[in-house]
C-alpha positions in Angstrom: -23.6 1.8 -5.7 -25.6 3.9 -7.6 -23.9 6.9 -6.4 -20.0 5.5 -7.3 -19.5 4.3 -11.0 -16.6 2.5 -10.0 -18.2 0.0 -7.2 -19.6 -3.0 -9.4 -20.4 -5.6 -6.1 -22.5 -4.0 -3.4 -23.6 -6.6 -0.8 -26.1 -4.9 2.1 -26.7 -7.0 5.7 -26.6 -10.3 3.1 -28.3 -13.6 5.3 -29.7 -16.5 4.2 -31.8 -18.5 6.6 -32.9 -22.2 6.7 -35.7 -24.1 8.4 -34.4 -27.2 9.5 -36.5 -30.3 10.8 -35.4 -33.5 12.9 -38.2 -35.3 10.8 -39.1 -35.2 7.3 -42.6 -35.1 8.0 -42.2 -31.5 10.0 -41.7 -30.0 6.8 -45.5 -30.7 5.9 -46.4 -30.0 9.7 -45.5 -26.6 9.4 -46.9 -25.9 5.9 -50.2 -27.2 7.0 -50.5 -25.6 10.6 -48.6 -22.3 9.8 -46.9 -23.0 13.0 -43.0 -23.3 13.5 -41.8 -27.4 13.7 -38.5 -27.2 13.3 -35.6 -24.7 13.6 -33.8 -21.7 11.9 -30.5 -22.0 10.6 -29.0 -18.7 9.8 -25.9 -20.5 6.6 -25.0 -16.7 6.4 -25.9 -13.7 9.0 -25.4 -9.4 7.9 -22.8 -9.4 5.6 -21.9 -6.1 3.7 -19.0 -5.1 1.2 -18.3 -3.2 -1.9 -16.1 -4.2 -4.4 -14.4 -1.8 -7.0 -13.0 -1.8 -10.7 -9.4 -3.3 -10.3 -10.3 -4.3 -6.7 -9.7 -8.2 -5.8 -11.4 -9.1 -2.2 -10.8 -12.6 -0.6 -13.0 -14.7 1.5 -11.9 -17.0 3.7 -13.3 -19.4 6.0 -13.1 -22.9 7.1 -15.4 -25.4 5.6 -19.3 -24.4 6.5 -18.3 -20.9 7.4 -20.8 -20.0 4.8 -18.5 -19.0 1.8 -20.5 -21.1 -0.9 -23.6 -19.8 0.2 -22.2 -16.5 -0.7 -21.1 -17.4 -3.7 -24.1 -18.9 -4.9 -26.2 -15.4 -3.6 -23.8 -13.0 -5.4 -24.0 -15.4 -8.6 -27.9 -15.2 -8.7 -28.5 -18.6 -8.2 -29.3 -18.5 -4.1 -32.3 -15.5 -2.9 -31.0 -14.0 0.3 -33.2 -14.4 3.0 -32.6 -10.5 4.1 -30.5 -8.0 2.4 -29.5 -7.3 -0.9 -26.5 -7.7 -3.5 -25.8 -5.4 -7.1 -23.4 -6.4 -9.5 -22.8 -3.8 -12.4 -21.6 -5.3 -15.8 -20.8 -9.2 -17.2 -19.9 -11.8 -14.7 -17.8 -14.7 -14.8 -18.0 -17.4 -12.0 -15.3 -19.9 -11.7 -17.4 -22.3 -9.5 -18.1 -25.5 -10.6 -15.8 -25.4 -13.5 -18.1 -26.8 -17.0 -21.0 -27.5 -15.3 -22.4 -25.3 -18.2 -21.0 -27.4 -20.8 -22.7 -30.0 -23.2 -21.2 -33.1 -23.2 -22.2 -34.1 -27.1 -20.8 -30.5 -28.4 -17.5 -29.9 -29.1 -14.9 -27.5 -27.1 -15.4 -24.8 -30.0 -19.3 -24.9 -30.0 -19.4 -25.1 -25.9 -17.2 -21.8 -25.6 -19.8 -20.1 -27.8 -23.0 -21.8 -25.9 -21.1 -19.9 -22.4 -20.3 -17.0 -23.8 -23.9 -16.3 -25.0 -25.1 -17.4 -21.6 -22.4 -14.1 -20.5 -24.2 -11.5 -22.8 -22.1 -12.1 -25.6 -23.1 -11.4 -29.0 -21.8 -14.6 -31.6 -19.6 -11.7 -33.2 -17.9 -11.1 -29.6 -17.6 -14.5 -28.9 -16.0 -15.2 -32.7 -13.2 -11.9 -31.9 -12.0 -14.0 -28.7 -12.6 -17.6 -29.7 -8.5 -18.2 -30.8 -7.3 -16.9 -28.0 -9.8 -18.9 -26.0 -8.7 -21.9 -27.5 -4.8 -21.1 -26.7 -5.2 -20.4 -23.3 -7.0 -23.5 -22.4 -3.9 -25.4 -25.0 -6.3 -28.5 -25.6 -4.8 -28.8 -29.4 -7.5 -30.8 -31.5 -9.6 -32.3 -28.9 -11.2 -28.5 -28.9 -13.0 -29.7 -32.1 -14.3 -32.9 -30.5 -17.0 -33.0 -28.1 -15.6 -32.5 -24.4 -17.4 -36.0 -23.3 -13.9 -37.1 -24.8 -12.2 -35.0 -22.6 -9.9 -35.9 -19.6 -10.7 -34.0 -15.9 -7.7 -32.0 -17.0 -8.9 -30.7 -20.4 -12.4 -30.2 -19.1 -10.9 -27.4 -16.5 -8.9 -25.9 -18.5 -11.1 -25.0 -21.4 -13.4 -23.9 -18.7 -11.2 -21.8 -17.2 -10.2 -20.3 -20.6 -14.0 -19.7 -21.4 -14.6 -17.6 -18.2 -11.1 -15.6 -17.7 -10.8 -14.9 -21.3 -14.3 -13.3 -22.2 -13.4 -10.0 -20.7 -15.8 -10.0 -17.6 -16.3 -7.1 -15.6 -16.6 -9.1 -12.8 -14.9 -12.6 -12.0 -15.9 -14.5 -9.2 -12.9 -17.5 -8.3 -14.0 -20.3 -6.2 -10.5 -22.7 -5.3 -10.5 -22.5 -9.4 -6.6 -20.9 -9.5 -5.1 -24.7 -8.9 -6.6 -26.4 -11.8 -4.1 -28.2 -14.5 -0.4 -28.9 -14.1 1.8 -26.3 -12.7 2.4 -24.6 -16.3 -1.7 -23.8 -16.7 -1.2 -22.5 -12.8 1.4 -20.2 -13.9 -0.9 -19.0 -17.0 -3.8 -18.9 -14.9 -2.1 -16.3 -12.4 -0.9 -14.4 -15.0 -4.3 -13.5 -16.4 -5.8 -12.7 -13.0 -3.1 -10.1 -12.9 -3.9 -9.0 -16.2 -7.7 -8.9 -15.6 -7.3 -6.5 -12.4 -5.0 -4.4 -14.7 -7.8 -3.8 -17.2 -10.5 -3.3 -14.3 -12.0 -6.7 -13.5 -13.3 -7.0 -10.1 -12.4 -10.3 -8.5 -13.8 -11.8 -5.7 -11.7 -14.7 -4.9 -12.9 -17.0 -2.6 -9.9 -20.2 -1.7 -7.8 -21.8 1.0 -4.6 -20.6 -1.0 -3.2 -17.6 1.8 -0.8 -16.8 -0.6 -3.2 -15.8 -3.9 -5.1 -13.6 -1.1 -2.4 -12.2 -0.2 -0.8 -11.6 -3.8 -3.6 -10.4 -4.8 -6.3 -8.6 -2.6 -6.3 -5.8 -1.2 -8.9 -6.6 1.9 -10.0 -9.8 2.7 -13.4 -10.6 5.1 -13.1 -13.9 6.9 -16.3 -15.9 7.7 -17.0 -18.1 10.7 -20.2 -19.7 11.2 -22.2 -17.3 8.5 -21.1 -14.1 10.5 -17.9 -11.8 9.5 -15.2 -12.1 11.7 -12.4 -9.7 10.0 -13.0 -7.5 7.2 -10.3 -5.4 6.2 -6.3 -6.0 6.3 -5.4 -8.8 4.5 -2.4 -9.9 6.9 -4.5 -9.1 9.9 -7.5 -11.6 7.8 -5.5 -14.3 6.8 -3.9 -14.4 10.4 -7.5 -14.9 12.0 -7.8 -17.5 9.4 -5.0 -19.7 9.9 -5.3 -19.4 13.6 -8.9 -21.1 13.5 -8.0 -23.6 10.7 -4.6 -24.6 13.6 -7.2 -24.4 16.6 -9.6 -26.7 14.4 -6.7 -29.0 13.6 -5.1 -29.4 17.2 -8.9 -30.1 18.4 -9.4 -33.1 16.2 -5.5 -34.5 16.5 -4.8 -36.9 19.7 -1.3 -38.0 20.5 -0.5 -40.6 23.1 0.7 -40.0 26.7 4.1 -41.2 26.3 4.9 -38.8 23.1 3.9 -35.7 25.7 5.8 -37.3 28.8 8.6 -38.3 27.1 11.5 -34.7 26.4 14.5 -34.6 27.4 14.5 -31.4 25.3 18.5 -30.5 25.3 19.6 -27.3 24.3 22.8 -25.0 24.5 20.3 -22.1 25.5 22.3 -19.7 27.5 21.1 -17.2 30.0 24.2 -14.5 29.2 23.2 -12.0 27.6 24.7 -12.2 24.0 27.9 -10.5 23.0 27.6 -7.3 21.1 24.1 -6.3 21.9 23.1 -3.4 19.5 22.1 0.0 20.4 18.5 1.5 20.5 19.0 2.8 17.6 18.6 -0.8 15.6 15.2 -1.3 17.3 12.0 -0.3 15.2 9.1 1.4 16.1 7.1 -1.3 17.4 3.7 0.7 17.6 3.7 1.1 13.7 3.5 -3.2 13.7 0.7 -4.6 12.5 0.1 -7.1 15.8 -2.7 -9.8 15.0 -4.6 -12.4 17.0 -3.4 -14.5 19.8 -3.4 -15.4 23.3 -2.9 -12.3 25.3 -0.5 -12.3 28.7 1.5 -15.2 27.2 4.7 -13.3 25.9 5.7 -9.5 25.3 8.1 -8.2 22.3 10.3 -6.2 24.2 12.0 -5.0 21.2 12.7 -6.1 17.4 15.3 -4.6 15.3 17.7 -4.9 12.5 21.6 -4.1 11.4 24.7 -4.9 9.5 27.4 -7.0 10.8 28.9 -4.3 13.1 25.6 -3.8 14.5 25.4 -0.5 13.4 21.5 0.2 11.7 21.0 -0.6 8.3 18.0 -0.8 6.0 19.5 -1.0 3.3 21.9 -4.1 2.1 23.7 -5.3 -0.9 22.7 -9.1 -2.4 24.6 -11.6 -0.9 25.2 -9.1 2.5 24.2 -10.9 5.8 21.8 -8.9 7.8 21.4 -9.4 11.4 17.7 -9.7 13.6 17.5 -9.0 16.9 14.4 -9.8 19.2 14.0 -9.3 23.2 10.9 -10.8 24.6 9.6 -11.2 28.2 8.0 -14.8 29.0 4.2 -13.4 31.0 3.5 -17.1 32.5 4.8 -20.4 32.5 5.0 -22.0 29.3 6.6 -25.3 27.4 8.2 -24.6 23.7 8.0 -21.1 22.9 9.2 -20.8 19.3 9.5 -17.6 17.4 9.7 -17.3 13.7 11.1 -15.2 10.7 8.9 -14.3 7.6 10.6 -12.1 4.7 7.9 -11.0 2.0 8.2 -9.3 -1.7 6.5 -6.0 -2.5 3.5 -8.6 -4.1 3.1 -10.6 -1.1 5.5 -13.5 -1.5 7.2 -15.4 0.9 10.3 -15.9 0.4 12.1 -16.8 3.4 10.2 -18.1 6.5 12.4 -20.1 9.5 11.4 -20.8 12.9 13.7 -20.9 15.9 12.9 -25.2 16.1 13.8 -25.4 12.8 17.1 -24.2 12.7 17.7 -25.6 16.3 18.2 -22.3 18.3 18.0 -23.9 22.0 15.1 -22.3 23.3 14.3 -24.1 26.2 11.5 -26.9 26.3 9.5 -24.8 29.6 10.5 -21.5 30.8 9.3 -19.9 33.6 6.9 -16.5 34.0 9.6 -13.4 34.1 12.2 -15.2 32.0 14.0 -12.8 29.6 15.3 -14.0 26.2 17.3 -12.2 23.4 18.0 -13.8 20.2 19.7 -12.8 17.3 19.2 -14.1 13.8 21.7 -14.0 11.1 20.4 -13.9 7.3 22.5 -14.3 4.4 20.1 -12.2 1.8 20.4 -14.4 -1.7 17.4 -12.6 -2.8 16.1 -10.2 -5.8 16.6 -6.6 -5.6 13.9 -4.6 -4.0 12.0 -3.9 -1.1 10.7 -6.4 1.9 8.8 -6.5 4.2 9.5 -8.6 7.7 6.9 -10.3 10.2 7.9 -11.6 13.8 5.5 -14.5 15.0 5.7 -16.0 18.4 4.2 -19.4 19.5 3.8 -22.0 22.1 4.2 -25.7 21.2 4.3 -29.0 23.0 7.7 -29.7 24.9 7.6 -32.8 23.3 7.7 -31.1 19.5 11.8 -30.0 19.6 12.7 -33.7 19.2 9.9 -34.3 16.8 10.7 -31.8 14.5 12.7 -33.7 11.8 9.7 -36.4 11.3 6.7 -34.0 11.9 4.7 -32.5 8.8 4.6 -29.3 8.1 0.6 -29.2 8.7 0.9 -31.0 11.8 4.0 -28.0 12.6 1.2 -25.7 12.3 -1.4 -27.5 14.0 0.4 -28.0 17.0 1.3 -24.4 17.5 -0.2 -21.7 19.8 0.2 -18.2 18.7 1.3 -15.9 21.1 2.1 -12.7 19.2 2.1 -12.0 15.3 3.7 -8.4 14.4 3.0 -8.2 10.6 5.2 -5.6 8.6 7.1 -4.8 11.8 10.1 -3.7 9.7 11.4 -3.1 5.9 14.7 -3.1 4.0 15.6 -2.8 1.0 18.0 -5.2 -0.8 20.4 -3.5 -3.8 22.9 -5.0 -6.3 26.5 -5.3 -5.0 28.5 -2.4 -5.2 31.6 -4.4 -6.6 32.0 -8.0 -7.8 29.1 -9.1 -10.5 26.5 -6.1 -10.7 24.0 -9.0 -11.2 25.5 -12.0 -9.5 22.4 -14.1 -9.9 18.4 -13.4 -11.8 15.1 -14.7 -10.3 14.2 -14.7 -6.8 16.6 -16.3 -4.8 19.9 -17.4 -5.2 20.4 -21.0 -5.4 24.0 -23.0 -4.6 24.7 -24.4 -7.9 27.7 -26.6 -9.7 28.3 -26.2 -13.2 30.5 -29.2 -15.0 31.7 -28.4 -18.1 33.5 -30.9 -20.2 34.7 -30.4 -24.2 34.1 -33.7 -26.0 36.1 -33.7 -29.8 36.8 -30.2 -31.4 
């Protein structure tokens, strides 16, 4: 750190250890004898990572992975056990949002009790004080004391305190989905800001999608120890597989709802019509594959073209592009199910179907050598620009196909058991229409929509 101006978080073999005791009185047992009466508990075990101006890093882990204790280390209120953390220049922590706050002092004289707790000088704190009081849009209850306040107004002039007195370093604990969707959107908009100026951000949530919008590495705790640092689609993946493993493991279903799957499908074994050339195929080496059970299935090939099956990475809005996947079954299995994810340049998804959704007839249990080709046809409504596709593979019960229509979308996941992830496998890019409507639609996707108009009088 000292050697790099632009590193403000330096963490060294971070651990925090814990004596636990099965009995109260062990505690005094072991301070008296000098002898151990209990046991260690290592919350948090070697952990090492810099963090740069601009930078954001996520951490994710399920609960008791260790991620508070962390926190609370990095924030100076936790000693490490071992090891040793720097942080260069003003930190915020959105932890435990207004815990800082008076309860008999008003919005106004709470923002400037904070931000001399930050380092701020009262003439500092005066300079931002309006636009604190904007931000967190509380109108007059910001000159009445925030005892008044609801839940919603106390977050949100927290929030607005932290984000908005120009740290060098923000630290976000789950803090990004306080207030109503509208704050959210503001909220998101000044992270994006902040890492524009230089804040360092170390976000720490459940929310995939704000790690993925926006860090650029993510380290992913399990049991106090790192278990990924690096890629963010290769972290988040480790995540979500151990948050699904946790879920299935603590789910029962009865006998009759496995034993009873009739499972039809129009699943053909011809091979389909119009099979493209190599040439369509990409690289698959250059994928990005991520965790899952090995020898279940192998990608024999993934690749994408226009309508005459001739390759194409580059289509027009509204233009249907076409998906093709070959993949060879390595043992017996029940419902394999592969799926489709299209992501934006910042990490958002904006299309992501799997094969039981739109009812593709994959058989309910294939056999070990079984070859399957599919082909997926996407009508691409979406903005201009460049995107990114992922290919995931899964097995799930046989029973799941005629589930599908009343099962959640967390029990979906649960249930699932990846086989193969290939993350940024392919890109294309999509342009505005070469004739017709040079901008047919604005926003993100393209929506069917009816417009009635009706003149009433003159």
């Amino acid at each position: 750190m000292r050697d790099d101006s632009d590193v403000v978080i330096a963490a060294a073999n971070l651990g925090k250890c814990y004596d636990v005791f099965a009995r109260p009185r062990d505690r005094f047992k072991q301070a008296l004898l000098r002898r151990q009466c209990g046991h260690k508990f290592w919350a948090l075990h070697d952990v090492s990572f810099t963090v740069r101006k601009g930078e954001a890093l996520g951490i994710l882990g399920h609960n008791g992975a260790g991620k508070s204790t962390l926190l609370q280390i990095l924030a100076g209120a936790l000693r490490p056990t071992v090891g040793e953390a720097r942080l260069r220049g003003r930190v915020a922590s959105l932890l435990e949002l207004g815990s800082g706050f008076l309860p008999e002092f008003t919005g106004r004289e709470n923002v400037f009790v904070n931000g001399t707790a930050l380092g701020l000088s009262t003439v500092e704190i005066a300079q931002r004080i309006e636009e604190i009081r904007a931000f967190a849009d509380i109108d007059d209850f910001f000159e009445r004391p925030v005892k008044t306040y609801s839940s919603g107004m106390f977050v949100r002039l927290a929030f607005a305190v932290q984000a908005c007195l120009d740290p060098d370093i923000l630290i976000v604990d789950e803090a990004l989905a306080v207030g109503d969707i509208f704050f959210q959107q503001k909220c998101h908009a000044h992270m994006d800001e902040l890492l524009r100026k230089g804040t360092a951000i170390l976000l720490v949530t459940h929310d995939v999608q704000a790690v993925r919008k926006y860090c650029s590495s993510v380290i992913v705790l399990e049991g106090g120890r790192v278990v990924h640092q690096g890629g963010v689609e290769e972290g988040v993946r480790r995540y979500l597989n151990r948050v699904a493993t946790v879920a299935r493991a603590g789910l029962a279903f009865s006998e009759k709802s496995t034993e009873t799957s009739s499972c039809v499908s129009d699943f053909s074994e011809e091979i389909l019509p119009n099979w493209p050339g190599s040439d369509v195929f990409f690289d698959l080496s250059r994928a990005i594959s991520t965790d899952g059970e090995e020898g279940g299935v192998r990608v024999d090939g993934f690749g994408l073209s226009c309508k005459h099956g001739l390759a194409r990475r580059d289509f027009e809005q509204g233009e249907s592009a076409y998906f093709y996947a070959e993949m060879t079954v390595l043992r017996d299995m029940q419902q394999l199910v592969a799926g489709i994810t299209l992501w934006t340049a910042d990490n958002v998804a904006v299309y992501c179907q799997s094969s039981l959704q739109v009812s593709a007839g994959i058989p309910c249990e294939l056999k070990k050598g079984a070859h399957i080709r599919m082909c997926w046809t996407i009508v691409l409504s979406i903005a201009r620009g460049p995107y990114t596709v992922t290919f995931d593979l899964a097995e799930y019960p046989k029973w799941m196909s005629e589930s599908i229509e009343t099962v959640t979308p967390e029990n979906f996941w649960s249930f699932g058991v990846p086989l193969v992830s290939l993350v940024r496998v392919g890109s294309f890019v999509v342009v505005a229409p070469l004739e017709g409507m040079r901008i047919p639609f604005m926003g993100l996707a393209d929506l069917a929509t009816t417009v009635k108009v009706q003149r009433v009088g003159r």
